[in-house]
N, C-alpha and C positions, 0 to 999 in steps of 0.2 A: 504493500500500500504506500504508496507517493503521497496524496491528499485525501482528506476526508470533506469532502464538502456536500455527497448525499449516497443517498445507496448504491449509487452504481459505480462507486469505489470500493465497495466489500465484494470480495468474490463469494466469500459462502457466511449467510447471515448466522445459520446454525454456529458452526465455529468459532463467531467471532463473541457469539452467545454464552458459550460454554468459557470460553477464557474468561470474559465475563463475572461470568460464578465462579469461575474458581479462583481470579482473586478477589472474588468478596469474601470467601472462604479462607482464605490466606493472603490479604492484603501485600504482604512481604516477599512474596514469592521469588519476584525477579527485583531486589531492593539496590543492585546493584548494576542493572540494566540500562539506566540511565545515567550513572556518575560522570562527571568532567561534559555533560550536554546542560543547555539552556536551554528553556522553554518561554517564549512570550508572548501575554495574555493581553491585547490590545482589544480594548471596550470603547466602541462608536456609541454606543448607549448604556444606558445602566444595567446592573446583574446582580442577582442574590444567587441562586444556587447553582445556577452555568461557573460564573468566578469559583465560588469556595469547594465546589467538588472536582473543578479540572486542576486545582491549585492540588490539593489533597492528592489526585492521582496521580499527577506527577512528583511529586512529592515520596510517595509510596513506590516510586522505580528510580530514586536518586537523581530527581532533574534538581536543577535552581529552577526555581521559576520567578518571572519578573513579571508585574501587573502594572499596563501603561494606560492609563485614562484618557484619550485620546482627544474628546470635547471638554475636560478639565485640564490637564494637564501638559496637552500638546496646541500648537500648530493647526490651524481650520486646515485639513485638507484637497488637493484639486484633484478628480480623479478622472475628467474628461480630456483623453487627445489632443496639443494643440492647444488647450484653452490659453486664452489671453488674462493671465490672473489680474485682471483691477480692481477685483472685487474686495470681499470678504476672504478667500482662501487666501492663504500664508506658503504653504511651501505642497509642492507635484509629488501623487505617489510613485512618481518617474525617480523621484530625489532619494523619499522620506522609505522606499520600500525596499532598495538594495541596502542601505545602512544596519535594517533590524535584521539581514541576509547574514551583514557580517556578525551583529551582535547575537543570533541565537538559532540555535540548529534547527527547530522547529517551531513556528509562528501561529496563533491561535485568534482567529479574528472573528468580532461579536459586530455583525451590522444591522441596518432597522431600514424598512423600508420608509420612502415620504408619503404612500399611500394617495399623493396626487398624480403621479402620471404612470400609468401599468408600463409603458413602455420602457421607461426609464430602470423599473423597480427587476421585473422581471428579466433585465439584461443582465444583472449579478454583476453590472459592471465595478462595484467596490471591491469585492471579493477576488474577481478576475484579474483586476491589476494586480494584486498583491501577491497571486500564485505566478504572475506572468515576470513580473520585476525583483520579486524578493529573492528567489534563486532557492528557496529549501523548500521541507512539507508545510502546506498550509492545513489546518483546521478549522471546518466552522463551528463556532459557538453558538449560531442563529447567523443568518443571512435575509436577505429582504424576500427569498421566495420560502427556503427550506429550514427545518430547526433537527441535524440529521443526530446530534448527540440525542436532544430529547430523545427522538425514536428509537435509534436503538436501544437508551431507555427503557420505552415501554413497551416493545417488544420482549427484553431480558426480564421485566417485571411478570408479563403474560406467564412466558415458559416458565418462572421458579412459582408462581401462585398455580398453574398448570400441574407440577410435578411434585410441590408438597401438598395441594389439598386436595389431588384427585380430583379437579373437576372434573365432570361427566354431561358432555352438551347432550342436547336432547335430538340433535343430527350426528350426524358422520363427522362431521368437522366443528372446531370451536363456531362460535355465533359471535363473532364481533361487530359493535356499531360506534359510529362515530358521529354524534348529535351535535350539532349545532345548538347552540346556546343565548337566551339575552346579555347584555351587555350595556354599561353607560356611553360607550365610545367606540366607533370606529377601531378594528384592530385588524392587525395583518393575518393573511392566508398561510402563513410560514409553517404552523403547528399541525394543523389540519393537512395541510399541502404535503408535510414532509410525513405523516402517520399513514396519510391513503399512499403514497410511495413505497412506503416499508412496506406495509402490510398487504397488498397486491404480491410485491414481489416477495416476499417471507413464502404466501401461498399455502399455509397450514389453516385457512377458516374461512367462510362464509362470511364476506364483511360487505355490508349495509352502512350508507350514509345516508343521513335523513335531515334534513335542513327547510328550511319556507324557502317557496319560490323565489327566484331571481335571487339565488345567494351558490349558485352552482360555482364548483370550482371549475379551475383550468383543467381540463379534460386530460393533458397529458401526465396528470398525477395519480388522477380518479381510474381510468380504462381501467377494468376487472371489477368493480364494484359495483353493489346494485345501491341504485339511486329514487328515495322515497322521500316524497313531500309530508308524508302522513309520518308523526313520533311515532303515537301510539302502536302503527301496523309495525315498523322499524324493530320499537323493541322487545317485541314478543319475541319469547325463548332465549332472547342473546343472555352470555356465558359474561361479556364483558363490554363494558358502555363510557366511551370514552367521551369526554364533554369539553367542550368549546365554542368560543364564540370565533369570529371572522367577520367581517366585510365583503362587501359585495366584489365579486371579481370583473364580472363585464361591463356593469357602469361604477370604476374603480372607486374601493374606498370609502361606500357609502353605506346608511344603515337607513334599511326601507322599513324592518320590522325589530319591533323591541318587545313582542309578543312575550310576557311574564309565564304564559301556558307553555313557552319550549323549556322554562327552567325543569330542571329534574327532582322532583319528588320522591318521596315512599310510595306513595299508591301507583304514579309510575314503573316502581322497581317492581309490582306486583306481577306486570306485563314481564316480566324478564323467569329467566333462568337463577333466578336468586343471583343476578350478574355479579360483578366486583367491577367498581367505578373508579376510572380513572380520570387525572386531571393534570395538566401541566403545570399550573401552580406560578404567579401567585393567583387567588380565585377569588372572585367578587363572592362573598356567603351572600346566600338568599334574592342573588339577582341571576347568577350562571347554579349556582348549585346550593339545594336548601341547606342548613342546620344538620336537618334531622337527616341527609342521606352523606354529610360530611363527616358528622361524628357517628357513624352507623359501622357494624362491621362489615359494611358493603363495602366500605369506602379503602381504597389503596393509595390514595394520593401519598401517605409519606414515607411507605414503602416505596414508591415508585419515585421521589423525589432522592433518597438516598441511594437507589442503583445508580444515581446519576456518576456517583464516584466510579463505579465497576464497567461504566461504558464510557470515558473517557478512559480510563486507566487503559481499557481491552485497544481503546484506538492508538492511544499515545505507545503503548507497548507495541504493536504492529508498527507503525510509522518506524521505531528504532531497529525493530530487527529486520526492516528493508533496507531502510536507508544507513546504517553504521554498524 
């Protein structure tokens, strides 16, 4: 593995699953794997638990790790071709992106989309200079389309709640869905976008998106999924009920529905396979998901929030034993 910026940098998801668990199992494993490397953690926006569990995994394989705040701490960046900087931007990721090449073996970049022009967002043009200019492995932390740690996240949360409590779907395959959610604001496609990615190509369940109308994603993440405007039909029998909000993809950005009926309830879960709720955290209580199915032993969000260490550690571990 050279970069990790979405799944179709893992050759086999299984495997990288299993490493995974097994250093959550023995954190220490390979503690000597990364000594005399740097690792750096360059934040375009803010972060709680992307920051402290990539910090922790490398950490647990003997990196340094350095943490650069990029909109506090740095330089307005320019990252369009050719720009005529008279503006606002300070120094080109032409300049500022081979320097952190010399400064650290492998480079960890957190971007946000501006959710005003799809064009722009979806071109991954921040991320792409930095893999093109900086000369080592890039990692994303979040990028303006994809969030690919999260997911393999919560896919590694799936299989270890799969394999110690026995689930038992009531098909041939797990019953995954992926709901749309209300929300106070406008939020990016990245969680959503990078979960229906993994989980198409994982290929181990039955997975069901269900959202209100005109909130369809970009199609090239969704292909394999079945796609229902109805919750209720959605989460009957599913095993596992993944919750988010999003913005509109086709007319970017925008929030048509703030419908309080898509939050997720108890009597909701009644429709389910007794599922186990996931979330990517942080989570509006009682507007994206109630109280009473947070504090529930439905609920997986901080199970699934501390894998976050076990799939950063699994990438940053691959990234060294290709590259050093």
């Amino acid at each position: 593995m050279r970069n990790f910026i979405s799944v179709n940098d893992v050759t086999d998801i299984n495997v990288l699953v299993k490493k995974a668990l097994m250093y959550k199992a023995n954190p220490f494993a390979d503690k000597i794997l990364g000594i005399n490397k740097r690792v750096g953690l360059l934040f375009l926006n803010p972060s709680m638990r992307t920051r402290l569990s990539t910090q922790i995994a490398a950490q647990n394989l003997g990196m340094d790790v350095i943490v650069f705040n990029v909109d506090k701490d740095g330089w307005a960046l320019e990252f369009e071709e050719e720009a005529i900087m008279s503006g606002n931007t300070v120094e080109h990721v032409k300049d500022a992106a081979p320097i952190m090449g010399k400064y650290f073996d492998i480079l960890c970049i957190r971007t946000f989309p501006s959710l005003k022009n799809k064009e722009d967002d979806y071109s991954e043009l921040y991320i792409k200079q930095f893999i093109k200019y900086s000369g080592i492995p890039v990692v994303s932390l979040e990028s303006a389309t994809l969030h690919p740690l999260q997911s393999l996240t919560d896919i590694i949360t799936i299989n270890e709640i799969v394999e110690n409590e026995k689930v038992k779907s009531k098909k041939e395959k797990l019953k995954i869905v992926l709901t749309w959610a209300p929300h106070v604001k406008p939020l990016p496609q990245c969680v959503a976008n990078s979960f229906a990615e993994w989980v198409n190509k994982w290929g181990n369940a039955d997975f069901v998106i269900t959202h209100p109308e005109d909130y369809d994603l970009d199609e090239r993440f969704t292909k394999g999924a079945t796609i229902i405007n109805d919750q209720d039909e959605a989460l009957k029998d599913a095993d596992f009920v993944y919750v988010k909000n999003w913005s509109t993809y086709k007319d970017y950005g925008k929030i048509y529905c703030n419908d309080p009926e898509w939050m997720l309830t108890d009597e909701k879960l009644k429709l389910t396979n007794n599922a186990k709720v996931m979330h990517c955290l942080p989570v509006r209580r009682n507007v994206e998901l109630s109280d009473e199915v947070l504090d529930s032993k439905n609920s997986i969000v901080t199970q699934e929030a501390g894998n976050r260490v076990w799939a950063a550690q699994a990438v940053l571990s691959e990234i060294l034993k290709s590259n050093y």
